[in-house]
N, C-alpha and C positions, 0 to 999 in steps of 0.2 A: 636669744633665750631658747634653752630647748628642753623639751617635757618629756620624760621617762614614767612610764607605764609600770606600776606596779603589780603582777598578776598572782592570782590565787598559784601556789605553786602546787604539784603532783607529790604527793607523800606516798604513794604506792600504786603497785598496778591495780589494786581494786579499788582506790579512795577514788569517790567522783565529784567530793565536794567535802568541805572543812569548813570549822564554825568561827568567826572573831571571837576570842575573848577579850582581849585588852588593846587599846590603842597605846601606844607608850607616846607616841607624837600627834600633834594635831595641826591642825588646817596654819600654815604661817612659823611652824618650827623649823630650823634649822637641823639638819639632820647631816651626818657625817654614812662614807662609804662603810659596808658593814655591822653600823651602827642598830640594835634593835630597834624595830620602830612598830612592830605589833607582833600578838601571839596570837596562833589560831592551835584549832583540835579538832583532830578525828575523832573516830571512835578508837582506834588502835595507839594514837601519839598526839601530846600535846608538844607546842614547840616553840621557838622564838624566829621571825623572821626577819633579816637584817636587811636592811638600805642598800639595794644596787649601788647606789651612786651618791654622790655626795649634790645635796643641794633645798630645796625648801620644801615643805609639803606644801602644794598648792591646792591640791582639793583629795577629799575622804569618800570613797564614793559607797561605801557600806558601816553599818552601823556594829557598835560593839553587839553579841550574840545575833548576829546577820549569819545564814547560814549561804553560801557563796560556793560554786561551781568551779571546780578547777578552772584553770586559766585562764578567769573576770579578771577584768582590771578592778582594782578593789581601791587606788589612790594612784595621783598623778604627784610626781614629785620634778621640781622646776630646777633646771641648772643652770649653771653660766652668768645667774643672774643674782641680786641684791635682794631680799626680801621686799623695799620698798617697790623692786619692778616685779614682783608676780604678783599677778589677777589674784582676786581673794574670794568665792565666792558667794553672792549674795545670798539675802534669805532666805530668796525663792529657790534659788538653788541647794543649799547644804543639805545635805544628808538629813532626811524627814524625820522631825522629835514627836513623840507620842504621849498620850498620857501629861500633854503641859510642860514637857521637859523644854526648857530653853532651845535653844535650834544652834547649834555650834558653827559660829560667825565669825567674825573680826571685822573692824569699826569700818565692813564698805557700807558706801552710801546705795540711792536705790538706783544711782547712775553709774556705780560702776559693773561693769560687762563682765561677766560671767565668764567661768573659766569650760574651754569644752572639752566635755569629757568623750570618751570612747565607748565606754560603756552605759545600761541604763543604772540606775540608785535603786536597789532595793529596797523596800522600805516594808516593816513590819505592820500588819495591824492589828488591833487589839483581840484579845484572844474568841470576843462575839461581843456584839451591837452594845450588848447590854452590860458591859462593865470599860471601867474608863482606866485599867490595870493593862501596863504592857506586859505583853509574854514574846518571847524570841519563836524564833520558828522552832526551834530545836525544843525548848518546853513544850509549844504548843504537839508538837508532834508526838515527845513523848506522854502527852497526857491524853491523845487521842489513843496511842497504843496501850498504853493500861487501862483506858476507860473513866478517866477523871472527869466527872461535869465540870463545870464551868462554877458552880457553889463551892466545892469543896476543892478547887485547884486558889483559888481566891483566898483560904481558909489556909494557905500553905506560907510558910512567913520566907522571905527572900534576907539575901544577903549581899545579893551584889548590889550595883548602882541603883542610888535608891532605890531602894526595897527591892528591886528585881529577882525575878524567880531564878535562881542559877539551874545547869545542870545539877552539879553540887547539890544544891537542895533538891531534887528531883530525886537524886539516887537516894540519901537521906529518907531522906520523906516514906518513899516507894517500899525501904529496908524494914520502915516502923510501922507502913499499913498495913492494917487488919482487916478485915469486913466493912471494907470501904464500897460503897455506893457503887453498880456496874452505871455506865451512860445507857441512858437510853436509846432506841432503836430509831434517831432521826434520820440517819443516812443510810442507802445503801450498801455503804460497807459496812455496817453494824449490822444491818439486817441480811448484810450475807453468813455474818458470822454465827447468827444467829439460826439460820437456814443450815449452817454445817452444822452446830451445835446439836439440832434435833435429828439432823442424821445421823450423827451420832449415836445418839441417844435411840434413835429407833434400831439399831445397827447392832445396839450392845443388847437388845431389850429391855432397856434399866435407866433411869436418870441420876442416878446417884455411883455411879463406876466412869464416867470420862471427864475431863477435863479440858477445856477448850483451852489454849495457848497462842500467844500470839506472837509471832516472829519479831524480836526486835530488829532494829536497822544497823546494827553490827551483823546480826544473825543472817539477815535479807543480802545483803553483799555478799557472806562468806557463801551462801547457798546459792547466790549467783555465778559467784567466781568457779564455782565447783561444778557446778552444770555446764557452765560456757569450756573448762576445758576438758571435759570430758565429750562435750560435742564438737571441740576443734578437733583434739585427739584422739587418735583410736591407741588405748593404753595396751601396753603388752608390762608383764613382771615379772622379771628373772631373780630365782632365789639362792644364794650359794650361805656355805655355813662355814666360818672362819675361827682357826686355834687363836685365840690373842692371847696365850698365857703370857709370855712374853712382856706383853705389854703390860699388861697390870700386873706383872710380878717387880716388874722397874716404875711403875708410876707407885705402887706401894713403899717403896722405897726408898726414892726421891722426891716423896711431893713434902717431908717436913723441913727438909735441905733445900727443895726450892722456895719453897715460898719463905724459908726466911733467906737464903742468896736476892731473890727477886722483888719480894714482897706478891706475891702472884700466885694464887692457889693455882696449881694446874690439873685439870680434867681430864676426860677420854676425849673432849670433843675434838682440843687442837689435834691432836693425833690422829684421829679421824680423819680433820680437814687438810693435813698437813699427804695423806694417803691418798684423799681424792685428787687434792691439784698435783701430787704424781702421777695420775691415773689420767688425767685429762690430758696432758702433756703427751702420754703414749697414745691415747685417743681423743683428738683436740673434733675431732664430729661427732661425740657428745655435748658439745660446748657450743653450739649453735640454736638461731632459733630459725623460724618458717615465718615469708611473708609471701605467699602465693606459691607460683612457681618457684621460688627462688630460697637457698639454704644461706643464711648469713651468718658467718664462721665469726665467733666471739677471737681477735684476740688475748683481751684479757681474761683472764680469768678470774671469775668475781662471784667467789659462796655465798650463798645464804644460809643462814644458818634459824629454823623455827625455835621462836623463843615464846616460852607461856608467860604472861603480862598476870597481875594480880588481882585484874578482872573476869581472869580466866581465857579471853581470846587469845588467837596467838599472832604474833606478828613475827616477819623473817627480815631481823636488821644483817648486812649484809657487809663482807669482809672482803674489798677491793685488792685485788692483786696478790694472790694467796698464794701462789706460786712464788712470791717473788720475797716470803717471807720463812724465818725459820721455827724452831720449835717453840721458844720463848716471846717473835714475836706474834706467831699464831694466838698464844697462850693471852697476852696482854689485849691484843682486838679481841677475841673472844670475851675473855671475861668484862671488859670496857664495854660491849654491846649491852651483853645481859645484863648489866648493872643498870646503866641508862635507861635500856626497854624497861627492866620492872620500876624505874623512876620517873618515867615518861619522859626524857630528857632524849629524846632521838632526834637527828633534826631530820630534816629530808632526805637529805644525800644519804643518810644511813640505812636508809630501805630500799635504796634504787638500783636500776643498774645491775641487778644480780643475774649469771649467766646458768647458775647451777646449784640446788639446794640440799642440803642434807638436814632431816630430820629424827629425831630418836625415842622412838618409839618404845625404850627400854625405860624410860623416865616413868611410864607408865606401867612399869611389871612387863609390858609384852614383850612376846622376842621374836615375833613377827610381824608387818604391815602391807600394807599396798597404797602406798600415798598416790594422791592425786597429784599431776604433775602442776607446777606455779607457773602458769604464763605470763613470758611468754618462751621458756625455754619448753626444754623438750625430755628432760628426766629428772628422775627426782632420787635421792637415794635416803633409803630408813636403816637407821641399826638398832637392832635387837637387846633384848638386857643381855648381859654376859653371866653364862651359869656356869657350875662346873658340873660338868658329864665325864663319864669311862669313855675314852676314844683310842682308837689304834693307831698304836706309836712305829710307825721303821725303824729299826737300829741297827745298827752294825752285826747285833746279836739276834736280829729274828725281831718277827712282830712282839709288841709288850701291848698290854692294857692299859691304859695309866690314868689318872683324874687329873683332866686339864677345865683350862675358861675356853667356854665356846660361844660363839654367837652365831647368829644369822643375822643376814644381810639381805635387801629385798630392792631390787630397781624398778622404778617404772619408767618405762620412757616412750615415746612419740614412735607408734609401727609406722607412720611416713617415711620419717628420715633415716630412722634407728631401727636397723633389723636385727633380727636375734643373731647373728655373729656379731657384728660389734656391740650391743646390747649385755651380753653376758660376757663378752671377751674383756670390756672393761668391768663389769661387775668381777668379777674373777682377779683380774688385775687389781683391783683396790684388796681383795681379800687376801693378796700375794705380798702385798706391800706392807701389811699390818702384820701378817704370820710371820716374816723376814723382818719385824723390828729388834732395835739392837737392843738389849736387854743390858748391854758393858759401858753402853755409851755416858759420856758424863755429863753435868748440870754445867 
């Protein structure tokens, strides 16, 4: 008999932990290779996690809304073997019930042996001494960051497993309160907050002009990630400004011909993307990352692409092997990512692994940026909204004036590895590659 390790998996390079929501199998099921057997969730993606391996679940080592560390063993799943031969395990062992909840068993006695696990059991406890109500960590926390007592977190009606407080109902709740109760000052960190609060207030001269806020923990990551690579990286940002009339003169054109050819609305982006993995190909040392002394050169080539989620955060689902795709199938990964991300349907593999990202900053009116670069690559590229401006034309006939679509384009990349000649030489190169698009070409 042999026992496979089910681990918390890695949903991005800044997730450092994910929450259970659902077991689909439990302690004694049969489970097939690939087959779902729980869903867990970031803050950026919820998702379904399938079966390594075909064989029994033997023991559950985290509880549904258990908040878990990337790569715990979170269940041990048993192969080679019959249900009647894997260990089952006992009371004392399963995964710890709260609140009265029955303890999730199967009919061993108190003689049979315990199945061993690798990891420890995390186990929730009740949200304070004084109520006999479970909260998941992930509640409890977020009801310490908004400042929810312990009366009126109680006062909050749940929806999941027996009554349990979801997220769900967290956000809810959060969207409908008003002049809700602040906690009071029993810990440290309230009385820090509290301590900044009056500095504040001593600062503005006034108590009625600031606002105290408190970082949530999508917030706390992203502002971590964003310091950490701007202290691995020393950022440089070269800016060149690109004709694409071109471009949007033939996607205006063909995009009501494609998408009923394809079924497939087509954007700027694939054309975007389809520009940078030319550009990487001429300069494959932007396409690496840094792990000490040492440059590790990406063969693949694999975009990220920043996508806004309808939470607001953003997350970068990413498009494997981009080079190795054409305009149509750029267009169908493209739109399949964003669709998913704003549905939450991303699985893991769809955020990973990305050697080079491009983000668009024109989404937003701008038509300039300076993006921070995503570790652990080494550049990042932004594009501008496209206006039209008077720019000067060469013709055969003498300079013209003319009303063209312009944009700007803006690189940041790693002064380690990336110096300003290859830095802008490829920035340049991508801008060459979009002003040289074919304008005749067909669908």
């Amino acid at each position: 008999m042999a026992k496979v390790e089910l681990v918390m998996p890695k949903m991005g390079e800044s997730i450092i932990e994910a929450t259970i929501l659902k077991w689909h199998k439990q302690v004694g099921d049969q489970v097939e290779m690939d087959e779902t057997i729980l869903e867990i969730a970031t803050d950026k993606v919820d998702t379904e996690i399938p079966a390594p391996v075909a064989g029994t679940v033997a023991e559950i080592l985290f509880e549904e809304d258990a908040v878990v560390e990337v790569g715990k063993v979170i269940a041990i799943i048993a192969t080679e073997a019959t249900s009647e031969a894997v260990p089952t395990p006992s009371v004392k062992d399963a995964p710890t019930a709260t609140n009265g909840q029955s303890k999730k068993s199967t009919a061993a006695t108190k003689s049979a042996a315990p199945v061993t696990t690798s990891a420890p059991v995390r186990t929730s406890a009740p949200a304070t001494a004084s109520t006999n109500r479970f909260y998941s960590p992930l509640v409890k926390n977020m009801a310490k960051q908004e400042n929810i007592a312990i009366a009126e977190l109680e006062q909050i009606p749940g929806t999941g497993k027996e009554g349990r407080v979801t997220k769900k109902d967290m956000l809810s709740y959060l969207n409908n309160r008003q002049g809700a109760p602040a906690q009071p000052a029993t810990n440290g960190q309230h009385k820090a907050v509290v301590a900044q609060n009056n500095t504040a207030i001593n600062n503005n001269g006034s108590s009625g002009d600031v606002e105290i806020i408190e970082m949530d923990r999508m917030r706390r990551l992203i502002a971590d990630h964003m310091v950490n690579s701007k202290h691995t990286s020393p950022h440089v940002t070269s800016f060149v400004e690109a004709d694409v009339t071109n471009l949007v003169n033939w996607r205006n054109q063909v995009k009501g011909p494609f998408q009923k050819k394809y079924g497939e609305k087509i954007t700027f982006t694939p054309i975007f993307m389809e520009a940078v993995a030319k550009a990487i190909g001429d300069f494959p040392m932007v396409n690496v990352s840094v792990n000490g002394n040492q440059i590790i050169r990406k063969k693949h080539i694999n975009l990220g692409m920043a996508t806004a989620l309808p939470s607001g955060n953003l997350i970068v689902p990413v498009i494997k092997n981009a080079n190795q795709l054409n305009l149509l199938g750029l267009t169908q990964k493209v739109n399949d990512l964003a669709n998913r991300a704003r549905n939450n349907k991303l699985k893991p593999e769809d955020i990973q692994d990305g050697t080079f990202t491009l983000t668009n900053v024109g989404t937003f009116g701008n038509v300039m940026g300076t993006p921070i670069i995503n570790q652990p690559q080494v550049a990042i590229l932004a594009v501008g909204a496209i206006r039209k401006k008077p720019a000067v034309m060469e013709t055969e006939y003498g300079d013209v004036i003319a009303v063209r679509q312009m944009m700007f384009m803006s690189l940041s990349y790693d002064h380690r590895v990336v110096d300003g000649f290859l830095g802008g030489s490829f920035l340049r190169k991508v801008g060459d590659y979009l002003e040289a698009f074919d304008d005749q070409q067909s669908i």
